[in-house]
N, C-alpha and C positions, 0 to 999 in steps of 0.2 A: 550444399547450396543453401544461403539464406535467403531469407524470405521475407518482408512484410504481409500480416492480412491486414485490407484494409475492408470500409465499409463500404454496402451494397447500397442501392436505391438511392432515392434520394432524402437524406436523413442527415438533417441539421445539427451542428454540434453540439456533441452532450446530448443526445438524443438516445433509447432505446428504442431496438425496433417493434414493438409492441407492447400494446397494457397489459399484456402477459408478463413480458418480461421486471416489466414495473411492477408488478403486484410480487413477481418471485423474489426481486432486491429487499422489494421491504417487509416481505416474511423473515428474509435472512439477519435483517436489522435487527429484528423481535426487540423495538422499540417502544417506551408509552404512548412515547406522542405517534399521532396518524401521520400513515406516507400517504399522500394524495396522488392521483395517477397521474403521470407523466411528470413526477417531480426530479427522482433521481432518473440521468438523461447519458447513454453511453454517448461517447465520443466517438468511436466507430466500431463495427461489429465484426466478425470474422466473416470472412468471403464464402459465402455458403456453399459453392462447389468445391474451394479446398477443403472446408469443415469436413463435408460430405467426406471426400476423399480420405483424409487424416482416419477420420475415426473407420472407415473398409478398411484401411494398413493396421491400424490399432488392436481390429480382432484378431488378428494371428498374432503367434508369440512372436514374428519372424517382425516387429516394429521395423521400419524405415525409416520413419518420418517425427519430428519430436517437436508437438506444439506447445508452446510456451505464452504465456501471459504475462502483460506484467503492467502494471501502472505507473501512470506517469506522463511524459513527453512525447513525440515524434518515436524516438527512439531510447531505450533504456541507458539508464545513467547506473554506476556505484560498478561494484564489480560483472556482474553480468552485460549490463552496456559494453563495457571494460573488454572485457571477452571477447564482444561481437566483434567489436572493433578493432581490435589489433589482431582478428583472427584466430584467435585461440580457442574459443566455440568450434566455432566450423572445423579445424585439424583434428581437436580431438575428438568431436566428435563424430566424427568419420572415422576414425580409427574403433573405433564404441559400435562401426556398426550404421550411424544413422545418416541416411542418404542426404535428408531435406532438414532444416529446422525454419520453421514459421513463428511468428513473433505477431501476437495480437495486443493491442493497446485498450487500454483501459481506463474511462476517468477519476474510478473510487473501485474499493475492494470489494464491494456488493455486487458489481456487476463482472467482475472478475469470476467473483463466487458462483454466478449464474451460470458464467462458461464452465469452473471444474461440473458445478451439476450437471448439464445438460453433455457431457463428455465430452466440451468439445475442445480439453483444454490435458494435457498431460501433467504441466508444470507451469505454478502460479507462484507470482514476486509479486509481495505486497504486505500490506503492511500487517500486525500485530492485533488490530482488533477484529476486523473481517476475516480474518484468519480461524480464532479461536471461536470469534460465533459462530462459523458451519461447521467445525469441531464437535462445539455441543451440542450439536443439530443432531450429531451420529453420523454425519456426513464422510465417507473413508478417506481420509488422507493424512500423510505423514510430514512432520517437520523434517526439510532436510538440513535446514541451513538458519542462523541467524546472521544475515551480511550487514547488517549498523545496528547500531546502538546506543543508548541516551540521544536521540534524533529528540531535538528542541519545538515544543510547539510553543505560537505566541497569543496573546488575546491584545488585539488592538483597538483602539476605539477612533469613533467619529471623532473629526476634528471640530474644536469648537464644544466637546461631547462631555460623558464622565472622564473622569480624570482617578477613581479610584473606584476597587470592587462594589464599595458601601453606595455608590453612585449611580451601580449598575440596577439597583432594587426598582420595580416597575419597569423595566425598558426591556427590548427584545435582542438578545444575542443571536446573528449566527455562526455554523461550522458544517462541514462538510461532514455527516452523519454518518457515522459506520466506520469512522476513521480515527485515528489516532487522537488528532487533534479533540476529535466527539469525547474521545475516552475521558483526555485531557480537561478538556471543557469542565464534565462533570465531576471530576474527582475538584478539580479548583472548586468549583459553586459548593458542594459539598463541605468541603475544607472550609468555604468562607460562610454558611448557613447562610444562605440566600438562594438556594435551589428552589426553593417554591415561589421567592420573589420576580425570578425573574421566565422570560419564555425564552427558551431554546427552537430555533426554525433551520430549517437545512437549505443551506445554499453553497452550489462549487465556490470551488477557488477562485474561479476563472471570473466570478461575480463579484469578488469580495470588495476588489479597489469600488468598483461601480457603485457598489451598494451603498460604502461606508461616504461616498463622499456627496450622495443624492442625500445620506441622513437615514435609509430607508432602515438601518440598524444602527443600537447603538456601538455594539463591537463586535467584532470577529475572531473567531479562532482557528489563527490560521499555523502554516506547514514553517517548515523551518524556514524558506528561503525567502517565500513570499512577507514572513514577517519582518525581518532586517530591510525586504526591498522596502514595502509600506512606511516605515519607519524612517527611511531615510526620502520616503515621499514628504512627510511629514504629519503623517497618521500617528496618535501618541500611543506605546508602549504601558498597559496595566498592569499585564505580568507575565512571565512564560514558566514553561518546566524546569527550568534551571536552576527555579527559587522551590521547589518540590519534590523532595522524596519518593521517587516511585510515579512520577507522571510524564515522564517522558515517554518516548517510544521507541519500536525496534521494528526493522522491517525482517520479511522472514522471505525464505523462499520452503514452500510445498509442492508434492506429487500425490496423484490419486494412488489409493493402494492397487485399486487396477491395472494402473502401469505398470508400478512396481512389481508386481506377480511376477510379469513378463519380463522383467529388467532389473532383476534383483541385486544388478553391480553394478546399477546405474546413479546411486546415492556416492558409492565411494568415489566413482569417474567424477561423476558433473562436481563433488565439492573438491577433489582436487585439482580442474580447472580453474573455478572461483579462485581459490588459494594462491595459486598462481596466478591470476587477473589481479589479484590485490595487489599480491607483493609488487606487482609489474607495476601497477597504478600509483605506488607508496614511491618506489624510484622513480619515478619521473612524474612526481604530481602537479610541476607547471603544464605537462601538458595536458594530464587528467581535467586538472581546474578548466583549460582554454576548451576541452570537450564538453564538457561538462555543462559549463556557462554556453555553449553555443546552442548544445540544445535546448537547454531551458530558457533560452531567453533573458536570463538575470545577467546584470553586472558581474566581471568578476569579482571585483571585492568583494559585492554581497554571497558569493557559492563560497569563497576563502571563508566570510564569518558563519555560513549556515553550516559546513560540510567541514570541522576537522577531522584530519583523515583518519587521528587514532576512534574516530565511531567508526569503522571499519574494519570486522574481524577476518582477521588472516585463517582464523580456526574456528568451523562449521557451529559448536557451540561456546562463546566463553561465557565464566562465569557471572559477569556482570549483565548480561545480555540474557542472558534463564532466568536472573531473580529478577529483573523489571519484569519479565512474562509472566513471570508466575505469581505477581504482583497485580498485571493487567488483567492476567485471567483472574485472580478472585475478585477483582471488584469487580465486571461484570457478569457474575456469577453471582454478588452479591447484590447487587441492580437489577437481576432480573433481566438482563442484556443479554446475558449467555444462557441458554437455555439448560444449559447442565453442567456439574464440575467433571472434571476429569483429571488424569494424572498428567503431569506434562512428559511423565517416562515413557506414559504408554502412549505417546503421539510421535515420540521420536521413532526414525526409522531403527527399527532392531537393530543393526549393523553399527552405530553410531555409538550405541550404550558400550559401555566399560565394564 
C-alpha cells in the first residue's frame, strides 16, 4: 500500500518544523556564507505518528514498511514517480517483502539530509550535491542509483537587468543553496573570476519568478525546467551548464547503510524496478511528458525542452553520469563544501562494483 506523509501542525510552506532543524540543514550545507534561522523552510514534514511507527518496523531485520524521500513536487517525477505510478513499486515491492511504502516530500536536499540523519528516512532521491555533503560528513549511506544526468542548470537575470556575466560584478545573485544549481552557480563565478564580486543569497525556487521581477536580485540560478519556463516569461537567459564542462548535474537515489544491513538484496530489487520504470517511461514518453508536466505545473513544451529522456539511465551507474560526480565531488571538496574526499567506489553499494 502507498502512502503519502504529509506535514503536521500548522506549518507554512517551505517551512521547517523548528530552529533545530534549521540550524541541522545548514551544518549540512557547511557553507561560507551564514544560514540565518528560519531561512531554508521544508515544504512539509513527515507525519510524526508514521515516522514514529516506520522507524519500531525498522529495528527488526523483519522491515515491513520502506520510507522514501525524495524532492521535488506533490508527487515524484523521473523514474521512481514512474514506478509509483503505473504500479510497479507497489508489485514488486511486495513481492520484496514490503507491506507499506511511504513517500515524504522535500523542498531541497538539506532538509531531506535531515530526515536520512534523524532515521527517519530509509531511501532518499535527490540530487548530487546534498548528497555528497552528508557523505563527507561520515554520514553512512550508499549510492544506489544515478537516474539523470547532465540535468541543465540556468542563471537568469532581472528584466531590464545585466545582460552578461561582466555585468553581474557588484549585484546580488540568488539560488537555492545546497543544490545543484548552488554547485553550478559557483563553478560559473569561478570560471568567470568574479566570485568575490559578487554576493550569493539563498532563496527557493518557488521565489525566484517573484524575486527577479520585484528587481530584489539581479539573477538566478535556477533548475532545469523552471529556466526554459522564466525564459519563455521573458526573463533573459546569461548562461546555463550546457556551455560548461562538468557543471551540470545528476540526481542520485541513496539508502542508509542501516537499512541496508537488514536488506542486503534490496539495492539489486529496488534498481531493477527503476530499469524497468525507464524503459516503460522511454516507450510511451507522450504519456510520461503529460505526467510529468501535470505534476510540476510547467508547460509541456517547456518539460519536452528541460527533460530529454536520453538524461535518463536505464543502468544504475553510466559512465557519463560517475565522471560528472566525481567532478562535483572534487570541486566541493575543493571549496571547502564538502567536508571531506572520499572515493566514489567506496560509496557505492558493494553489490554494484564489478
Amino acid at each position: 500500500m502507498l502512502s503519502i506523509a504529509v506535514g503536521t501542525g500548522s506549518m507554512s510552506k517551505n517551512k521547517l518544523p523548528s530552529r533545530l532543524s534549521t540550524s541541522v540543514a545548514c551544518v549540512l550545507l557547511l557553507l561560507t556564507t551564514a544560514c540565518s534561522q528560519g531561512e531554508t523552510k521544508s515544504a512539509q514534514s513527515i507525519d510524526a505518528n508514521k515516522a514514529s511507527n516506520a522507524s519500531a518496523v525498522a529495528a527488526s531485520n523483519n522491515i515491513s514498511t520502506l520510507r522514501i524521500g525524495y524532492v521535488g513536487s506533490s508527487e515524484p517525477t523521473g523514474p521512481l514517480g514512474w514506478a509509483k505510478k503505473k504500479g510497479i513499486l507497489d508489485r514488486e515491492l511486495q513481492k520484496a517483502g514490503f507491506k507499506d511504502i511511504t513517500f515524504a516530500r522535500f523542498p531541497n536536499g538539506p532538509d531531506l539530509n535531515e530526515a536520512l540523519v534523524a532515521g527517519q528516512l530509509d531511501v532518499g532521491s535527490l540530487g548530487d550535491t546534498p548528497a555528497i555533503v552528508l557523505r563527507a560528513r561520515g554520514v553512512e549511506t550508499r549510492l544506489l542509483r544515478i537516474t539523470q544526468f547532465n540535468t541543465t542548470a540556468w542563471l537568469v537575470a532581472k528584466k531590464n537587468g545585466p545582460r552578461s556575466l561582466a555585468e553581474l560584478k557588484g549585484q546580488k545573485i540568488a539560488t537555492q543553496k545546497g543544490s545543484y544549481m548552488h554547485r553550478y552557480l559557483l563553478g560559473l563565478l569561478a570560471e568567470a573570476k568574479i566570485a568575490k564580486d559578487v554576493k550569493v543569497v539563498h532563496l527557493m525556487t518557488t521565489e525566484a519568478k517573484a524575486a527577479l521581477e520585484r528587481g530584489d536580485v539581479a539573477a538566478y540560478a535556477t533548475s532545469s525546467d523552471l529556466g526554459p519556463f522564466l525564459k519563455s516569461q521573458g526573463f533573459p537567459v546569461l548562461d546555463s551548464s550546457a556551455n560548461h564542462k562538468g557543471l551540470s548535474g545528476t540526481s542520485l537515489v541513496v539508502a542508509t547503510e542501516s537499512f541496508l544491513a537488514k536488506q542486503p538484496d534490496f539495492p539489486e530489487k529496488f534498481n531493477a524496478i527503476l530499469t524497468e520504470a525507464t524503459k516503460d517511461l522511454k516507450a510511451n514518453s507522450e504519456e510520461y511528458y503529460q505526467y510529468h508536466a501535470q505534476i510540476t505545473k510547467y508547460p509541456l513544451d517547456i518539460i519536452k525542452i528541460s527533460l530529454p529522456l536520453k538524461q535518463i539511465s536505464e543502468e544504475p551507474l553510466p559512465a557519463e553520469g560517475v565522471k560528472l560526480l566525481e567532478g562535483t565531488k572534487n570541486f566541493l571538496v575543493s571549496q571547502g563544501l564538502a567536508k571531506s574526499d572520499f572515493k566514489l567506489t567506496d560509496w557505492v553499494e558493494k553489490k554494484q562494483q564489478r
